[in-house]
C-alpha positions in Angstrom: 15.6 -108.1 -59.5 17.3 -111.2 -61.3 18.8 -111.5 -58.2 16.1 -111.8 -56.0 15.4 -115.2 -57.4 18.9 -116.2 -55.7 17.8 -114.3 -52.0 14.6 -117.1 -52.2 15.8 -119.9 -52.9 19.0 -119.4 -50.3 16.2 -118.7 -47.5 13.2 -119.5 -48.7 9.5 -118.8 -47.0 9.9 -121.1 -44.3 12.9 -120.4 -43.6 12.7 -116.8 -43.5 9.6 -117.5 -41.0 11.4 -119.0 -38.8 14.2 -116.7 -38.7 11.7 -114.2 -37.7 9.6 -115.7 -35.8 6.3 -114.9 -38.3 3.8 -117.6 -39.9 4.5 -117.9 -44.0 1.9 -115.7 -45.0 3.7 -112.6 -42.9 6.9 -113.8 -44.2 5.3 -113.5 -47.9 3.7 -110.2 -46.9 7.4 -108.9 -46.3 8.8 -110.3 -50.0 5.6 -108.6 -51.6 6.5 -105.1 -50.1 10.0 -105.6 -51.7 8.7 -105.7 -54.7 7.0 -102.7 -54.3 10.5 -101.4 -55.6 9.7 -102.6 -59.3 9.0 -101.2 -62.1 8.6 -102.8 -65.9 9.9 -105.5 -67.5 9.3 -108.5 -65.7 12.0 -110.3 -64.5 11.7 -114.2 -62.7 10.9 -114.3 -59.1 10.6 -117.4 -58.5 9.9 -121.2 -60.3 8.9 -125.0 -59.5 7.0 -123.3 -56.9 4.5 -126.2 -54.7 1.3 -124.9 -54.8 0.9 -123.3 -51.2 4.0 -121.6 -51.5 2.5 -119.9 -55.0 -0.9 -119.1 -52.9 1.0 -117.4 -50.0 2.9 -115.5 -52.6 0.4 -114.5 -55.0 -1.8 -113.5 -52.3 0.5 -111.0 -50.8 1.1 -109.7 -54.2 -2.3 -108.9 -54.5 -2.7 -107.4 -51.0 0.7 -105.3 -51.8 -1.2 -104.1 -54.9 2.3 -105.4 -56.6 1.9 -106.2 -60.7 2.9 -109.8 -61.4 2.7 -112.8 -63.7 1.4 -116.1 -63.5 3.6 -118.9 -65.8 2.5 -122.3 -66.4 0.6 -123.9 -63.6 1.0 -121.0 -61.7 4.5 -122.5 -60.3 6.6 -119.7 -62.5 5.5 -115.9 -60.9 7.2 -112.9 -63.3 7.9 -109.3 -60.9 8.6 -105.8 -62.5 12.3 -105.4 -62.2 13.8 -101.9 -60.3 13.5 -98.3 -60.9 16.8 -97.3 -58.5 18.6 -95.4 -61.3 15.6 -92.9 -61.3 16.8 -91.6 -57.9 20.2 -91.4 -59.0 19.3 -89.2 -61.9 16.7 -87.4 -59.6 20.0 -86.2 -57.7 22.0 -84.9 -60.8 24.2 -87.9 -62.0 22.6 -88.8 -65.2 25.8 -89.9 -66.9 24.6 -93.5 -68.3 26.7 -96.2 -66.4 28.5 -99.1 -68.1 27.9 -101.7 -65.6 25.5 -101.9 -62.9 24.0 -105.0 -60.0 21.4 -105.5 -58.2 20.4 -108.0 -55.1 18.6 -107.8 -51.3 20.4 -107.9 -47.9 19.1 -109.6 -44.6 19.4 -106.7 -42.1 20.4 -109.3 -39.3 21.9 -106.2 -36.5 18.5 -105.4 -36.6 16.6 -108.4 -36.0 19.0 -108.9 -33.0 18.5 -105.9 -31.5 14.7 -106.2 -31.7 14.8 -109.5 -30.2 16.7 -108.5 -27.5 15.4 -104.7 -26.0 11.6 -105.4 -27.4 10.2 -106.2 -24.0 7.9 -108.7 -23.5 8.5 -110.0 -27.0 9.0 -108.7 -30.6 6.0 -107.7 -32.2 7.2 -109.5 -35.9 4.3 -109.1 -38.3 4.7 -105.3 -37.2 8.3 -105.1 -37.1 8.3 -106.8 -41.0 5.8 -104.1 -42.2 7.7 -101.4 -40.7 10.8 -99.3 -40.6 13.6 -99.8 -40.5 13.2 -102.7 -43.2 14.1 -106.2 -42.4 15.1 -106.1 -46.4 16.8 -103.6 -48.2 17.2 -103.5 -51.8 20.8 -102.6 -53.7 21.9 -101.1 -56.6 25.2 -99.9 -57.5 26.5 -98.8 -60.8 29.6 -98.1 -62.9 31.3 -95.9 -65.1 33.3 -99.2 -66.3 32.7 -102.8 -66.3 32.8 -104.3 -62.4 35.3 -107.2 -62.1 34.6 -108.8 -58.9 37.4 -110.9 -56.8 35.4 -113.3 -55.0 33.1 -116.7 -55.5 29.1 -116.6 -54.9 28.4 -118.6 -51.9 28.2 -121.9 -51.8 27.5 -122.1 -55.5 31.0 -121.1 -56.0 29.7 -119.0 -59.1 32.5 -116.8 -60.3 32.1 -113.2 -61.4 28.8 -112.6 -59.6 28.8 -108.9 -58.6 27.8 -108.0 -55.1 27.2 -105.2 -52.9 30.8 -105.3 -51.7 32.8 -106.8 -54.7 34.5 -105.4 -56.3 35.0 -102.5 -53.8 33.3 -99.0 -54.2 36.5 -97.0 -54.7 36.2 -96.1 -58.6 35.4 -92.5 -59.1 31.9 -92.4 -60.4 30.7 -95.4 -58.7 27.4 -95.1 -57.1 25.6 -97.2 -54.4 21.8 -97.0 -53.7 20.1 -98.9 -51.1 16.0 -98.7 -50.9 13.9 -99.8 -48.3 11.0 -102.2 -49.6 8.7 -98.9 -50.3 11.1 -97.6 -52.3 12.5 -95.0 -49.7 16.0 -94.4 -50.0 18.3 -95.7 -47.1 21.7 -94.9 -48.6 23.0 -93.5 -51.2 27.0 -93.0 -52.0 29.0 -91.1 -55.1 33.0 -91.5 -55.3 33.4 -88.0 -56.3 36.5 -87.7 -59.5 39.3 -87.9 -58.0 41.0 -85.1 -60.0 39.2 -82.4 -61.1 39.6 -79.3 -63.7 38.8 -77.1 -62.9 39.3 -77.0 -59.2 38.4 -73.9 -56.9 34.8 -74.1 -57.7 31.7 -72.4 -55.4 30.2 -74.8 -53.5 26.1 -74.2 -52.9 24.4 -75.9 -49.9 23.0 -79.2 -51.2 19.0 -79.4 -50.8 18.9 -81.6 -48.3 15.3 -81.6 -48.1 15.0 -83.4 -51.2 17.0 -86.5 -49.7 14.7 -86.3 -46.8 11.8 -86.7 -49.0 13.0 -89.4 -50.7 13.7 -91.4 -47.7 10.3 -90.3 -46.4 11.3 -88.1 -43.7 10.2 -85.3 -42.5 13.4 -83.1 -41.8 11.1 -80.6 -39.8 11.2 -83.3 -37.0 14.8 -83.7 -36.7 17.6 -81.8 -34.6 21.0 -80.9 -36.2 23.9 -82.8 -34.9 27.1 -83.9 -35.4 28.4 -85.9 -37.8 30.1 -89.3 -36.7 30.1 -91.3 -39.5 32.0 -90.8 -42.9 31.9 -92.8 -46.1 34.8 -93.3 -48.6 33.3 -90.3 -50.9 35.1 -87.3 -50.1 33.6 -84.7 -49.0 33.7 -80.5 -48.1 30.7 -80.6 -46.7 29.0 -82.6 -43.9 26.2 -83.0 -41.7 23.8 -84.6 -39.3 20.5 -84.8 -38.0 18.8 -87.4 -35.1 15.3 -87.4 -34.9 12.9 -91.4 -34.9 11.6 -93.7 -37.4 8.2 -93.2 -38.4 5.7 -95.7 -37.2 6.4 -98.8 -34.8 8.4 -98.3 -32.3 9.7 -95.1 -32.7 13.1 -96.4 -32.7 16.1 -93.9 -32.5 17.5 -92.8 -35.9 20.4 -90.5 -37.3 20.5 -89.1 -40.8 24.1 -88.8 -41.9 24.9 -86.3 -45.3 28.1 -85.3 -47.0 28.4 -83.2 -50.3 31.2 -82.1 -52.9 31.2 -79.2 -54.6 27.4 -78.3 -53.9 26.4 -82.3 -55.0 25.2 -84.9 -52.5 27.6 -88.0 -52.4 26.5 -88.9 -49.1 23.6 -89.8 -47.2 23.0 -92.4 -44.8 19.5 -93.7 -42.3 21.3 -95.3 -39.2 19.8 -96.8 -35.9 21.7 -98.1 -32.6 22.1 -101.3 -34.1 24.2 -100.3 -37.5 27.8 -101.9 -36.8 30.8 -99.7 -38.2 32.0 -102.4 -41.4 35.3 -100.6 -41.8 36.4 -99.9 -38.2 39.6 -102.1 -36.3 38.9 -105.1 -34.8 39.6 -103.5 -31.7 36.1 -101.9 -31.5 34.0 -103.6 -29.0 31.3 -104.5 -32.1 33.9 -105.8 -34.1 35.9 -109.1 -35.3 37.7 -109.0 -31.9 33.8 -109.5 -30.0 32.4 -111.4 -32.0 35.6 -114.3 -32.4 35.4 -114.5 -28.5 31.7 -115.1 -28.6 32.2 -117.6 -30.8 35.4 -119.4 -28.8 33.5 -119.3 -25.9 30.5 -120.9 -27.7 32.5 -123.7 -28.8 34.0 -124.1 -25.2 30.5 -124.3 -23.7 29.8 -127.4 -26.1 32.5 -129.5 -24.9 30.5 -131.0 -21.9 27.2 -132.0 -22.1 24.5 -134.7 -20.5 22.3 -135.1 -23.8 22.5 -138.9 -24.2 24.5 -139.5 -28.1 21.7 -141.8 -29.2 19.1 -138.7 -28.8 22.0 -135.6 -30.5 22.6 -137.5 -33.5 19.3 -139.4 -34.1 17.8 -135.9 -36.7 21.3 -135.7 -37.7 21.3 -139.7 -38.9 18.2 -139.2 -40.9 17.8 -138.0 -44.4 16.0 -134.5 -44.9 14.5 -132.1 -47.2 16.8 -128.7 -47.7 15.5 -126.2 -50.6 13.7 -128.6 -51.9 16.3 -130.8 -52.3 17.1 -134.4 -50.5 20.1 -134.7 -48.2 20.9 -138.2 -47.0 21.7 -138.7 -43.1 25.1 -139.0 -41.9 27.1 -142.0 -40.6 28.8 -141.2 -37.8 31.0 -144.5 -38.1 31.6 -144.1 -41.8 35.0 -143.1 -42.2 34.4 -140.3 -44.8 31.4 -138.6 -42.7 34.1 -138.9 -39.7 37.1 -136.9 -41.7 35.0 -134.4 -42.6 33.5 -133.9 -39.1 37.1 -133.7 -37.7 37.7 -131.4 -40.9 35.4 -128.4 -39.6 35.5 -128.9 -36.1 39.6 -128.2 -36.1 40.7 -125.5 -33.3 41.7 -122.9 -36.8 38.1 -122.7 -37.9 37.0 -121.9 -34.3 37.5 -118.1 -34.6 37.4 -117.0 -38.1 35.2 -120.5 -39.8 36.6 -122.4 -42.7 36.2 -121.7 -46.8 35.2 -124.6 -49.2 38.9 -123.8 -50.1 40.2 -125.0 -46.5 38.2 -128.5 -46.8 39.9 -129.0 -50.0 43.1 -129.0 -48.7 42.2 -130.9 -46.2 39.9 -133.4 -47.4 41.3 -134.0 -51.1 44.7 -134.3 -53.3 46.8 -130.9 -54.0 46.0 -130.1 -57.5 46.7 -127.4 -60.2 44.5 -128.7 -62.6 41.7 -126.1 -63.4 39.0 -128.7 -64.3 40.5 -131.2 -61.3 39.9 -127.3 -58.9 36.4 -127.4 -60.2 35.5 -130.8 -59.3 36.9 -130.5 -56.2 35.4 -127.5 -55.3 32.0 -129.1 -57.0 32.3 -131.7 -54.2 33.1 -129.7 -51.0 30.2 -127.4 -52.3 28.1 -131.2 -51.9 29.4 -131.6 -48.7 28.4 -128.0 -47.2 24.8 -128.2 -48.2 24.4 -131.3 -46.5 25.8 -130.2 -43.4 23.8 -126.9 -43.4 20.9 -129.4 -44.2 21.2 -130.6 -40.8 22.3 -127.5 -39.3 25.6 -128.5 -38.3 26.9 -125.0 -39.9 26.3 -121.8 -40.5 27.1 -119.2 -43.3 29.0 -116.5 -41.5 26.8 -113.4 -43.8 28.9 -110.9 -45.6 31.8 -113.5 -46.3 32.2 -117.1 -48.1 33.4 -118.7 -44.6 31.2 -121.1 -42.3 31.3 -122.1 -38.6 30.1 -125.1 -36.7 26.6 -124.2 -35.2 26.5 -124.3 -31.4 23.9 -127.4 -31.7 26.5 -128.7 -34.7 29.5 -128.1 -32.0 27.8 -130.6 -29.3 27.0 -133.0 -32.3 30.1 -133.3 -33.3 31.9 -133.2 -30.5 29.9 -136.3 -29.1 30.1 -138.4 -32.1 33.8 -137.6 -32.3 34.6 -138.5 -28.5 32.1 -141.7 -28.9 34.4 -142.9 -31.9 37.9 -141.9 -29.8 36.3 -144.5 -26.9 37.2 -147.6 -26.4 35.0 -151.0 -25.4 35.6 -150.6 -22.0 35.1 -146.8 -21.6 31.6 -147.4 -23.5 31.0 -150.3 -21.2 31.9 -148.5 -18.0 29.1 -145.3 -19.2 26.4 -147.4 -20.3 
């Protein structure tokens, strides 16, 4: 639950409202259901709260009949923290782990797919209180400590674990994902991989125990067959389709795998779920999606939109997370470098890393305190050009790309200082 603190303050009320299309108080309806998943101690949600944001939160705490704290002036709220290794003992692993994380994920395939096939318009207060989640709650855990590889963000905080990294491949890993009821959407076991002794009877799992726990009837779904396969192997598998409950009735496929008579797989699926592990080659994968993406950029070279009238919001200072950003200069020479520095034809397909600015923006050094710095100042740098929304945070990753309103920006203010005096005079 720590880490729901860090899920806030990236997105924030507003800015989750606006992603869906919902006032405040709908977006702070959806952060109170996924705390529903809690259970004692308190951890932090949230502090240095303004006062309406506290209101809207506290209010759908109440509503949500969710436990909480008050701190202070009633800036600081306190949450129960999760409850997700009951369901894991529930199923028969009760070995204690020695490492475990926790954090939320932003169902984004979703969202999409809801804006585009709900005909006239997306319902969004109903499609935030309803299934599939907009939110969904992690938990993995380990039989040793988790090292992860990567950085955390922006932040560039080292050894924060998350729901990819390190990768699930240990044997005895486990991976729990609940919806903001508390209904389980996934769950996955790496089985040992060497057993003694081997050879054993394997008994049908109870399935109908993993239905109930991700609130499903299993009466009202039709065996099928399996498509999808996780990284826990597996001598048993199955499938059912059948529909979400409530709004909707969207399309939905329960996916199950056991070993040796235990479940180490089960899975809640809609059309919209994108194959993570699957070649680029697949029409859903890297291959789509860096085309879209070229194509975007193409469409930004030409444009009407007078310079004076793209870069005036972009010249101004703003508030981002509560924090000041100042404007840019579009004729200082360090705002122009760094301009040209993301909007180079390598970051088109695959974005850029805070790494990839250094190198291009700042001396070569193996000085760990000088890498620090340096990557303290690129990390500067991205905030204020996501302030403006001149980039975007590609999710899942610790790359960026240039926003199709940041590609027209730049691209302007970059021609417009390439120009000469006469070239200026002859368009004005």
């Amino acid at each position: 639950m720590e880490q729901f603190l860090g899920f806030l303050q990236r997105f924030g009320l507003g800015r989750l409202a606006a992603i869906l299309g919902v006032s405040a108080g709908v977006a702070a309806a959806l952060f109170a259901l996924v705390l529903n998943l809690g259970a004692e101690p308190k951890a932090l949600l949230y502090s240095n709260l303004d006062m309406k944001e506290a209101s809207s939160i506290t209010q759908a705490l109440d509503q949500a009949g969710v436990k909480y704290e008050a701190k202070g002036d009633g800036s600081t709220i306190m949450v129960p923290r999760d409850k997700a290794r009951e369901l894991i003992q529930s199923l028969g692993y009760t070995a204690p782990p020695d490492d475990s994380a926790s954090g939320f994920y932003f169902n984004q395939n979703f969202l999409d797919e809801a804006a585009k096939d709900d005909k006239p318009l997306p319902h969004w207060d109903e499609i935030a209180r309803s299934r599939p989640a907009v939110l969904t709650f992690w938990y993995r855990q380990s039989p040793e400590p988790m090292l992860p590889r990567g950085l955390t963000d922006d932040m560039l905080i080292p050894g924060t674990i998350d729901e990819d990294d390190p990768q699930r491949t240990m044997s005895g890993m486990i991976d729990v994902r609940l919806d903001p009821q508390g209904r389980l959407v996934y769950f996955e076991e790496i089985p040992p991989e060497k057993e003694d002794p081997a050879g054993q009877v394997s008994p049908t799992p109870d399935w109908k125990a993993l239905f109930a726990a991700a609130g499903l009837d299993m009466s009202k779904f039709k065996p099928a067959t399996p498509i999808w396969t996780s990284l826990a192997a597996s001598d048993l598998r199955q499938a059912w389709t059948g529909q979400w409950p409530g709004y909707k009735s969207r399309p939905l496929r329960v996916e199950a795998a056991a070993w040796r008579g235990r479940p180490v797989f089960f899975s809640l699926y809609g059309p919209w779920t994108r194959a993570g592990r699957m070649p680029s080659s697949e029409p859903t994968g890297t291959s789509q999606a860096a085309n879209e993406r070229y194509l975007e950029a193409v469409a930004t070279v030409a444009g009407s939109t007078p310079l004076a009238q793209l870069t005036d919001e972009v010249c101004r200072a703003v508030f981002w997370h509560g924090q000041r950003q100042r404007g840019l200069n579009p004729l200082a020479s360090a705002d122009a470098l760094l301009l040209e520095a993301i909007n180079r034809g390598e970051f088109v397909v695959n974005g850029f890393r805070n790494r990839d600015l250094r190198g291009l923006l700042l001396s070569s050094t193996q000085q760990a305190q000088e890498v620090r710095r340096q990557s303290a100042a690129i990390t500067r740098k991205l905030r204020l050009l996501r302030a403006h929304g001149l980039i975007r945070k590609i999710p899942k990753t610790h790359r960026y790309q240039v926003s199709p309103q940041g590609r027209e920006i730049i691209t302007a203010i970059l021609a417009a200082r390439q120009a000469n005096t006469a070239t200026l005079t002859q368009a004005a």
